[in-house]
C-alpha positions as CSV (number, residue, x, y, z in Angstrom):
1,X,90.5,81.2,86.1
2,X,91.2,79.0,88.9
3,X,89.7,80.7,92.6
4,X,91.0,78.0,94.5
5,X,94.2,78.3,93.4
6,X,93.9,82.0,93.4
7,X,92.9,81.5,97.1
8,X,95.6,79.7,98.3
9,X,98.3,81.4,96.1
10,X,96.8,84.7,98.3
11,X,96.7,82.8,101.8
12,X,100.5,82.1,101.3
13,X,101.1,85.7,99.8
14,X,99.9,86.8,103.2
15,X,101.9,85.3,105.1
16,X,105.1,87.1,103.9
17,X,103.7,90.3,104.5
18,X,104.9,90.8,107.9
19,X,108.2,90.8,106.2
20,X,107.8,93.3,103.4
21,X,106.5,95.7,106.6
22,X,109.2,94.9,108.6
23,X,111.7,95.8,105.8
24,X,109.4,99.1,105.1
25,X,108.8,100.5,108.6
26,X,112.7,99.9,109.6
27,X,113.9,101.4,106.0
28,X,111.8,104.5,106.3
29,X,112.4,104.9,110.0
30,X,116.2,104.8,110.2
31,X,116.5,106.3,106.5
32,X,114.4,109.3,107.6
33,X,117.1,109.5,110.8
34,X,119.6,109.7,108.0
35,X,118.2,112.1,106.0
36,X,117.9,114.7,108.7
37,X,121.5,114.2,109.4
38,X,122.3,114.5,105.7
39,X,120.3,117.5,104.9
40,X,121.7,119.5,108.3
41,X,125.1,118.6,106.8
42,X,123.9,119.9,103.2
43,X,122.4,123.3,104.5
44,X,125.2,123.9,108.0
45,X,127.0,126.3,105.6
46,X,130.0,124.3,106.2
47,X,132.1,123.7,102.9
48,X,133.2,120.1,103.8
49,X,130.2,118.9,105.3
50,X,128.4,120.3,102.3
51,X,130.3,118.8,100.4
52,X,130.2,115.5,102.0
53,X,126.4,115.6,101.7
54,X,125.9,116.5,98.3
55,X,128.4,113.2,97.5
56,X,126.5,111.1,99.7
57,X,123.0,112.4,97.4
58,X,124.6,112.0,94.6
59,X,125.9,108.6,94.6
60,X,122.6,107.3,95.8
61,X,120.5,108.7,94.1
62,X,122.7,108.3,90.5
63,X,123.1,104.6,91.1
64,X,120.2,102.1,90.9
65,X,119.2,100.6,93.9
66,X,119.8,96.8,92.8
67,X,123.5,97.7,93.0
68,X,123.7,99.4,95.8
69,X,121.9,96.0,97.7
70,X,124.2,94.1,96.3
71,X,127.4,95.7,97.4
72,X,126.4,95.9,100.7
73,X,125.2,92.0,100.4
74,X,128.1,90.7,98.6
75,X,130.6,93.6,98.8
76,X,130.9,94.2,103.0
77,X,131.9,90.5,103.8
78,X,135.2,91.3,102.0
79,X,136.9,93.6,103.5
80,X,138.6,92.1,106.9
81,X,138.0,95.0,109.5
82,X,134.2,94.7,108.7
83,X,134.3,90.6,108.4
84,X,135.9,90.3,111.8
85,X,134.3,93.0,113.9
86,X,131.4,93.1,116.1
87,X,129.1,94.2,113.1
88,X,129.5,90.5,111.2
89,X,127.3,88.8,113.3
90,X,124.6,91.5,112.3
91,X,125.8,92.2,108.3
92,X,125.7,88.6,107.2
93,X,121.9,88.3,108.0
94,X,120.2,88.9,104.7
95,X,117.5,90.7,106.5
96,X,119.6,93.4,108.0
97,X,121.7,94.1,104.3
98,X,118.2,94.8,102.8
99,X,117.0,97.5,105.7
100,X,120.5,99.0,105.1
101,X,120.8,99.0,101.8
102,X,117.2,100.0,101.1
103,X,117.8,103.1,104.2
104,X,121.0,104.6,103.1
105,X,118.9,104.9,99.3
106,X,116.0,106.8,100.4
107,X,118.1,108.8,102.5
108,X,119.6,110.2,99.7
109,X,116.1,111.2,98.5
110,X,114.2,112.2,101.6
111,X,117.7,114.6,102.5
112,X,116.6,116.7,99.2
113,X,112.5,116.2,99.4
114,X,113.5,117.9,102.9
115,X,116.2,120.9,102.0
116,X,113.5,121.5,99.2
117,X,111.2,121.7,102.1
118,X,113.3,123.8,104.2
119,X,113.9,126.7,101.1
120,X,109.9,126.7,100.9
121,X,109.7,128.5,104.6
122,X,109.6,132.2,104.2
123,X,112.4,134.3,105.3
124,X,110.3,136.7,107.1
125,X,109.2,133.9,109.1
126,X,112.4,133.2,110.6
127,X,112.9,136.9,110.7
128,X,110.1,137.3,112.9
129,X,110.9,134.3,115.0
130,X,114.0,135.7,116.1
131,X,112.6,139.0,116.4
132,X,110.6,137.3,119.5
133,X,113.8,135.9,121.0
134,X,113.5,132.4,120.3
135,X,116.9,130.2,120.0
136,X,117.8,128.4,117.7
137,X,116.5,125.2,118.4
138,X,113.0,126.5,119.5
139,X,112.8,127.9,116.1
140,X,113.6,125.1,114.1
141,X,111.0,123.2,116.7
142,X,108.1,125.6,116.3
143,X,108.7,127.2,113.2
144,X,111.1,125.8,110.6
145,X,111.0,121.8,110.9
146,X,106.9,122.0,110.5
147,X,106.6,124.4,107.8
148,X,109.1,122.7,105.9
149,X,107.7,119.3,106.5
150,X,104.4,120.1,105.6
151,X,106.0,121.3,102.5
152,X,107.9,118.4,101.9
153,X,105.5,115.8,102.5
154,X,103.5,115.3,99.0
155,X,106.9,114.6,97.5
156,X,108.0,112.7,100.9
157,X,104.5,110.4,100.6
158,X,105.9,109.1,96.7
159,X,108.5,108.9,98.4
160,X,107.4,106.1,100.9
161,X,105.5,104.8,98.6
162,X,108.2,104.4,96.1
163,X,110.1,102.4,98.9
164,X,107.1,99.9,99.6
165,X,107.8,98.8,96.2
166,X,111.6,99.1,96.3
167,X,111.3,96.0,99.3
168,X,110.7,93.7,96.4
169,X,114.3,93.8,95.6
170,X,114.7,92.8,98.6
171,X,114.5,88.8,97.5
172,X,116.6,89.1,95.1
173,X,119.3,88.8,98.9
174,X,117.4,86.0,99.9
175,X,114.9,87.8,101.6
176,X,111.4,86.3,101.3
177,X,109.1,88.8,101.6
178,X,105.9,89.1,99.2
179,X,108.1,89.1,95.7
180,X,110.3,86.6,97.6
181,X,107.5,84.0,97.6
182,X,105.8,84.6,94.8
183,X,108.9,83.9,92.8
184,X,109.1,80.5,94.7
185,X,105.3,80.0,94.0
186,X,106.2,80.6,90.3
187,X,109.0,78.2,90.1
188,X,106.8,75.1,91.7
189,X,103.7,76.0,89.5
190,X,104.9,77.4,86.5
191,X,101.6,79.3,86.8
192,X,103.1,83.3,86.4
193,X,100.1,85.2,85.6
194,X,97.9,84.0,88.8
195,X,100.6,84.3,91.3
196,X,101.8,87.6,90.3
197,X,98.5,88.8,90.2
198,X,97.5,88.1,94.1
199,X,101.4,89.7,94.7
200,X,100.4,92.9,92.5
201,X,96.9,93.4,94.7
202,X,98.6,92.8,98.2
203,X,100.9,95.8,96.8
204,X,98.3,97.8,95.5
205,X,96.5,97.4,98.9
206,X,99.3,98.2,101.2
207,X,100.2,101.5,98.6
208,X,96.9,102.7,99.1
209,X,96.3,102.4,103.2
210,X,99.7,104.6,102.8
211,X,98.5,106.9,100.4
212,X,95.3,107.4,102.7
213,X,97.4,107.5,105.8
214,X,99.9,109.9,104.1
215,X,96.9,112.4,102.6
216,X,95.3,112.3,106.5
217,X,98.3,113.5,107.8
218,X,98.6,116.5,105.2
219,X,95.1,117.2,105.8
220,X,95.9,117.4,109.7
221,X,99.0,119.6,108.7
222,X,97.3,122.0,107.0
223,X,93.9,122.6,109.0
224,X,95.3,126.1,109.3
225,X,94.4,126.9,105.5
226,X,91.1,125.7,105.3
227,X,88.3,128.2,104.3
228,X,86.2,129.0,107.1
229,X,82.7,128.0,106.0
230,X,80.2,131.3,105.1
231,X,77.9,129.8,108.0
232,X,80.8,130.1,110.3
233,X,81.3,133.3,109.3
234,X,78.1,134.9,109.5
């Protein structure tokens, strides 16, 4: 096995990680903001803005993501309103078809992960809550939004995690993030194995520093439910 070029091949790997994070943090962030408005929409009671949401859910999550990147890549510079508005400027750039693309998928996910979240909250809970006299708001504030996302968030953390991965479609719009350059490793060295070997660890790395981040935060969640030691309680 060749460490030098190993090295190198990892050096330049490197440097395309600001990207894939980039595409990550801005797909989660603005996805998540979607997904809250997608599951109030799904749960309001509403008929037509049910309906709307359960549309929206199903046609991203029952169409592969590859598709749905490349509509929005190739599909939104044909139609004239969108072409010559102020938006062009902004939906030509590669980079910004990729966050959108990637965030209206995993909003479709996330907007179930969280109405699964928002069933698992007890009735008697909210029952209680307004027993006290809080509004609405301060209820969903203090009582339903962190139940429910402490509930939802093993399934919301393979969630994210599935996304980190999902940015490697991302080159496939002339994006180069890590897959992105590793392809273009590939086609000047011929030398498959090596390169997508460094590109597999950087993933494998960045998957776990989630995964730890991700179980920290459930651990924090749900400090409530630890046993109190015997010592403690002696």
């Amino acid at each position: 096995m060749d460490i030098a070029f190993l090295a190198s091949t990892m050096v330049t790997l490197l440097k395309a990680v600001p990207t894939t994070l980039i595409l990550f943090f801005l797909s989660i962030f603005f996805g998540g903001l979607l997904a809250l408005v997608i599951v109030t929409m799904r749960v309001s009671g509403n008929p037509i803005l049910s309906g709307f949401a359960k549309g929206y859910i199903f046609v991203f999550r029952g169409s592969p993501l590859l598709i749905q990147m490349f509509l929005v890549f190739y599909g939104l510079g044909q139609f004239g309103f969108i072409r010559y508005s102020f938006l062009w400027p902004f939906l030509r750039e590669p980079m910004v078809c990729a966050i959108l693309s990637l965030a209206l998928c995993t909003a479709g996910y996330s907007a179930e992960i969280f109405r699964g979240g928002i069933r698992a909250v007890s009735p008697k809970e909210i029952e209680a809550a307004r027993a006290i006299g809080m509004s609405g708001f301060l209820m969903v504030r203090r009582i339903l939004a962190p139940i429910a996302f402490r509930h939802a968030l093993p399934a919301y953390s393979t969630e994210i995690v599935l996304m980190m991965k999902s940015t490697a479609l991302a080159s496939l719009v002339t994006v180069w993030e890590v897959t992105g350059v590793a392809q273009r490793l590939i086609s000047q060295t011929y030398r498959t194995m090596e390169v997508f070997l460094c590109a597999a660890i950087i993933y494998l790395v960045l998957n776990f520093i989630i995964l730890q981040a991700m179980s920290l935060l459930e651990y924090w969640l749900s400090r409530h439910r630890r046993a109190i030691p015997p010592a403690l309680k002696a």
